[in-house]
C-alpha positions as CSV (number, residue, x, y, z in Angstrom):
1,X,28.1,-36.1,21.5
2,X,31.4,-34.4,21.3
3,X,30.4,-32.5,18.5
4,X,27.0,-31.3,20.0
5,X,29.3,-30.6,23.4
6,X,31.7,-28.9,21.6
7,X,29.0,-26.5,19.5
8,X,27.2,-26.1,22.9
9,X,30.3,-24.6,23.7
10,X,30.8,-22.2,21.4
11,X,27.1,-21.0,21.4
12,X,28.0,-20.0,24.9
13,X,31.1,-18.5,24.1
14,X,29.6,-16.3,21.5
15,X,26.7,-15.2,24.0
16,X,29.0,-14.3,26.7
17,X,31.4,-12.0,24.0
18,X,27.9,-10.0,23.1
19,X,26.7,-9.6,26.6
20,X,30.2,-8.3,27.7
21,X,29.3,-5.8,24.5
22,X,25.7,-5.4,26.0
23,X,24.2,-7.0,22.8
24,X,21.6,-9.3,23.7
25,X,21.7,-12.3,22.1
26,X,18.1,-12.7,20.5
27,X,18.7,-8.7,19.3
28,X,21.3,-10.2,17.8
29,X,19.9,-13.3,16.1
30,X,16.6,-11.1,14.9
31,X,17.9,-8.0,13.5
32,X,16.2,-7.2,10.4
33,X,16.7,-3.9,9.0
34,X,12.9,-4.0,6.4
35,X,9.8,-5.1,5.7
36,X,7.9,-3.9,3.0
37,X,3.9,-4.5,3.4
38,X,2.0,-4.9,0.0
39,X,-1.2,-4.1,-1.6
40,X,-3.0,-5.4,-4.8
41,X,-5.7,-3.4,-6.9
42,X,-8.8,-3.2,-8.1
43,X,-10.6,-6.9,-8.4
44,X,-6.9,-8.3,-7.5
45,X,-5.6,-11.1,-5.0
46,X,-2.2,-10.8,-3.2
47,X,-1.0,-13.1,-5.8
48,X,-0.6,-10.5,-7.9
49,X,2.3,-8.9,-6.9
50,X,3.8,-12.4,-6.5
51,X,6.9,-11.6,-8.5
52,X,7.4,-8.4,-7.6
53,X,7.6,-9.2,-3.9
54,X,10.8,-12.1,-5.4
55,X,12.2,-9.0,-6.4
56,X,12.3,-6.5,-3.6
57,X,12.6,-9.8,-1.3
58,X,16.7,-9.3,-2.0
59,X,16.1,-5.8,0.3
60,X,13.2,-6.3,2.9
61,X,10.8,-9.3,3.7
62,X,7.6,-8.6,2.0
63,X,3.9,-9.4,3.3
64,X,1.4,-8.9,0.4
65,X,-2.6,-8.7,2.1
66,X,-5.7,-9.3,0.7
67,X,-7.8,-5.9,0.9
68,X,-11.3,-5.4,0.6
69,X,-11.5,-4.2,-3.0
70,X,-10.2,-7.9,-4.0
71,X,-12.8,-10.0,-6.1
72,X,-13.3,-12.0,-3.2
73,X,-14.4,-9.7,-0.5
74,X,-16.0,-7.4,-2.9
75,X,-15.7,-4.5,-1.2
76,X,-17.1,-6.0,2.5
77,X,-15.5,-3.6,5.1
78,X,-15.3,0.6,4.2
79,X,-12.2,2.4,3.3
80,X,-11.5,3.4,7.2
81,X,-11.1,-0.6,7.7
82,X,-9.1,-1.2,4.6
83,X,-6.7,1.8,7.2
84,X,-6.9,-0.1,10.2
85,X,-5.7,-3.7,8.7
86,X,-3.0,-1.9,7.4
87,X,-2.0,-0.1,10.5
88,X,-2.4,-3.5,12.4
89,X,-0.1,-5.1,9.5
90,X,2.6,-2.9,10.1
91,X,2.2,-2.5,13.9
92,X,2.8,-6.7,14.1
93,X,5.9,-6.2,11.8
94,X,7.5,-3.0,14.1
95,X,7.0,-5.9,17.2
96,X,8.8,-8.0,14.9
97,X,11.7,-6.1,15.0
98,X,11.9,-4.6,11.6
99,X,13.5,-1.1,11.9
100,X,12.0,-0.1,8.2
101,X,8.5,-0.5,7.5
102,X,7.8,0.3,3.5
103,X,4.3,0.5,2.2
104,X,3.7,-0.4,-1.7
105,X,1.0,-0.8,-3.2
106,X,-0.4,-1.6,-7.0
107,X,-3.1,0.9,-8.4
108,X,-6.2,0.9,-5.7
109,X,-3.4,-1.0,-3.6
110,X,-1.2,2.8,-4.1
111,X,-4.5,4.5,-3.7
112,X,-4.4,3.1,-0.3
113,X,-1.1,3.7,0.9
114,X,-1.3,7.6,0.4
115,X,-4.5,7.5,2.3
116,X,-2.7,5.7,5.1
117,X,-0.1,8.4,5.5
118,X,-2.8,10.8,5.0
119,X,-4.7,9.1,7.9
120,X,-1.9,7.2,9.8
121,X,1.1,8.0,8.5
122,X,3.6,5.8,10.4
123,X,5.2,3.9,7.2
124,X,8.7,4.9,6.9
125,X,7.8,5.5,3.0
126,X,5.6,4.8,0.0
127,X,6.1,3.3,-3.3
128,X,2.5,3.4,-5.7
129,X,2.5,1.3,-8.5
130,X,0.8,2.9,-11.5
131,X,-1.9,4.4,-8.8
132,X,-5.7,4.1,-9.8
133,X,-8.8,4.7,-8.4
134,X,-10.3,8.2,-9.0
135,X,-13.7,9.2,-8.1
136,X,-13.1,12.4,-8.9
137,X,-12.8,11.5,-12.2
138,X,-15.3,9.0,-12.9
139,X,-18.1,11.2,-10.5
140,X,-17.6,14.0,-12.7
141,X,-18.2,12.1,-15.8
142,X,-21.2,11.0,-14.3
143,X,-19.8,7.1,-13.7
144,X,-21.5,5.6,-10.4
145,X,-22.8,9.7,-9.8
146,X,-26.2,8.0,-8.8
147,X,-25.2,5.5,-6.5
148,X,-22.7,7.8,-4.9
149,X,-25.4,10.7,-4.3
150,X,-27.9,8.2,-3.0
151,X,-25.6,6.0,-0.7
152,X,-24.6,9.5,0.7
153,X,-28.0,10.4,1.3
154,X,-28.7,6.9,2.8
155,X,-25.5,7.4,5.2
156,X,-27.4,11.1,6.5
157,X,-30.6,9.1,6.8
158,X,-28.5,6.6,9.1
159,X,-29.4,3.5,6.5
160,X,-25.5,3.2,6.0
161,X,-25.7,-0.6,6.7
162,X,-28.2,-0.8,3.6
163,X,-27.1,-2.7,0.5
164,X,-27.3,-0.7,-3.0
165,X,-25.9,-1.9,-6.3
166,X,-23.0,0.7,-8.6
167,X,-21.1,-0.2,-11.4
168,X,-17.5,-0.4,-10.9
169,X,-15.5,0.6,-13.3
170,X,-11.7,-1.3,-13.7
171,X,-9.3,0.2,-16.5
172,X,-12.0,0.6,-18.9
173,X,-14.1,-2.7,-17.6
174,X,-17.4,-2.2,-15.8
175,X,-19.3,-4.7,-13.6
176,X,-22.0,-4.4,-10.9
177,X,-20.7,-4.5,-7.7
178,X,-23.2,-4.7,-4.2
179,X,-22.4,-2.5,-1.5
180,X,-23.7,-0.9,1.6
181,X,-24.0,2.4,1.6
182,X,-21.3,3.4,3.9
183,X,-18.8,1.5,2.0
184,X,-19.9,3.2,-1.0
185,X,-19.3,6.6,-0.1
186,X,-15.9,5.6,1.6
187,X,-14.5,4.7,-1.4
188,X,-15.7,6.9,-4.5
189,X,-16.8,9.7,-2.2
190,X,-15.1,12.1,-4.8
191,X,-13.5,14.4,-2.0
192,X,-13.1,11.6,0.6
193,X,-9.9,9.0,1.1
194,X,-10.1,7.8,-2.7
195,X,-9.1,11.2,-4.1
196,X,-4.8,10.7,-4.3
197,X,-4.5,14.7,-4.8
198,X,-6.3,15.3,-1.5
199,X,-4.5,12.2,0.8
200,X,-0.8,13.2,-1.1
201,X,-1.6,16.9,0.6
202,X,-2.2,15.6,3.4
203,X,0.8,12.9,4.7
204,X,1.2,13.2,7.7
205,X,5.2,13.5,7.9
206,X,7.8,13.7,4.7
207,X,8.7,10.1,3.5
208,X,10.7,9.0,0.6
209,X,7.6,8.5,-1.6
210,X,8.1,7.1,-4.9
211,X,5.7,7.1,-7.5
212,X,5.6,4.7,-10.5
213,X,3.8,5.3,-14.3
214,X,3.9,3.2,-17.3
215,X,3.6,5.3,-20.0
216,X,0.8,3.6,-21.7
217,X,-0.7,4.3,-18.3
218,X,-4.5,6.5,-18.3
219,X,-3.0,8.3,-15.3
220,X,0.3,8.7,-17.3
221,X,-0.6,12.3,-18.9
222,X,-1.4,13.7,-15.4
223,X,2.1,13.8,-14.8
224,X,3.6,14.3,-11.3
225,X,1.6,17.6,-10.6
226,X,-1.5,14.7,-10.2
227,X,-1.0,13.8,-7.0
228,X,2.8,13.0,-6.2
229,X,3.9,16.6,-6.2
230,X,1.2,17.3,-3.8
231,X,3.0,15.2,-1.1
232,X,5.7,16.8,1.3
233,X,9.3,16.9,0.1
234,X,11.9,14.4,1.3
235,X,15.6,14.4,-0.4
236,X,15.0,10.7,-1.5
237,X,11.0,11.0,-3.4
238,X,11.4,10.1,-7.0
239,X,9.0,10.4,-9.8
240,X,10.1,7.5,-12.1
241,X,8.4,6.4,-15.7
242,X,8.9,3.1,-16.9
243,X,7.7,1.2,-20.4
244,X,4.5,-0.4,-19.2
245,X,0.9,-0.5,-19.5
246,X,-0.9,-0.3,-15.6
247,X,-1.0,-3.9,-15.0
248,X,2.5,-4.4,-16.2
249,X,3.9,-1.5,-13.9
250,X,4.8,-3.4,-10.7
251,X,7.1,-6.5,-12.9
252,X,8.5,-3.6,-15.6
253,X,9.4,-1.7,-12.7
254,X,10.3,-3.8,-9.8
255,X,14.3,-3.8,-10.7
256,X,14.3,0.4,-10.2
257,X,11.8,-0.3,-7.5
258,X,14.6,-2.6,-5.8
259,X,17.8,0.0,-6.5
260,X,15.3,2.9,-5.0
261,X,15.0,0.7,-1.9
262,X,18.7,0.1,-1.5
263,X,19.5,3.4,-2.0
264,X,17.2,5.3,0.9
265,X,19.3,6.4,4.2
């Protein structure tokens, strides 16, 4: 009892030195200066970027979400949802008190956090892991071309809730995927939030953005005039190349992803 009296004590002691300082005491007992949100890719599962997040855990609490390109949701909401999860995820962690709010995300996963600061753009920055997704590329080359052009006609006709079937191509692997229309054109649209060029142009404020290729990436020979360069300047943006294939990005890479982190003002 003496002890619990005596602990009591100096609880009370320490609150009444912070209010003299104007310091309220839960303030003080929550401060947390960053929270980084994560994103997985293509086919993926939050797990994913399991050790990654033990990584940058030493800098900012991370929370990893399951999106709706995951294998299981299969693509069941359209790109503008995928945005509005995101922006509810990182509104909840502002209430929390977290002062820094990073967005990362692993290829479809880095797709989607330039298109949020294209469409939102209230993350305080953006790391992409080995970004992927590009219907520019695969509509050109005629991948999915047909489903594309008829779920956009379908979305004119106002039959955007109907279901039509694409194959979706994954590094090189293909396999048929069922869709609405709607969510079809949100996401391989080859002009709409999938193209990275387009959504870097069009952040909505400068970030530190830093952009992360393997070298035995596919994206790898694009180099930073891709998309990255695209995105407005800020002092602390880095281009950085790592030794990695695309799925091996986010682990290779997570030690510079953690200095990078450190380092912003």
């Amino acid at each position: 009892m003496r002890v619990a009296f005596g602990l009591g004590r100096w609880v009370a002691r320490w609150c009444w030195a912070l209010a003299l300082l104007g310091v309220a005491p839960a303030a003080w007992a929550q401060a947390k200066p960053c929270a980084m949100v994560l994103m997985h890719g293509k086919w993926g599962h939050p797990n994913n970027l399991s050790a990654f997040a033990r990584t940058l855990d030493a800098a900012c609490d991370t929370k990893s979400l399951e999106m709706p390109w995951s294998r299981r949701r299969n693509y069941d909401q359209p790109y503008p949802v995928a945005i509005a999860e995101i922006a509810a995820q990182i509104k909840a962690l502002r209430e929390k008190g977290y002062s820094r709010v990073l967005l990362a995300g692993h290829s479809f996963g880095a797709n989607a956090a330039l298109a949020y600061m294209a469409t939102e753009g209230d993350a305080d920055g953006v790391v992409a892991l080995a970004p992927g997704h590009s219907p520019a590329y695969t509509y050109s080359r005629g991948i999915g071309k047909t489903a594309v052009d008829q779920a956009r006609q379908w979305v004119q006709d106002g039959k955007g809730g109907d279901f039509l079937e694409m194959e979706d191509f994954n590094q090189g692997k293909a396999r048929p995927v069922r869709m609405r229309a709607d969510v079809v054109q949100s996401y391989f649209d080859p002009e709409g939030l999938g193209h990275m060029p387009l959504s870097a142009s069009r952040f909505k404020k400068a970030v530190p953005f830093l952009w992360v290729i393997g070298t035995a990436d596919p994206l790898y020979a694009a180099g930073p005039a891709y998309a990255y360069d695209k995105a407005p300047q800020h002092p602390a943006s880095q281009y950085l190349v790592v030794e990695a294939d695309h799925m091996g990005t986010p682990d290779v890479g997570a030690a510079q992803v953690l200095a990078w982190v450190k380092g912003l003002p």
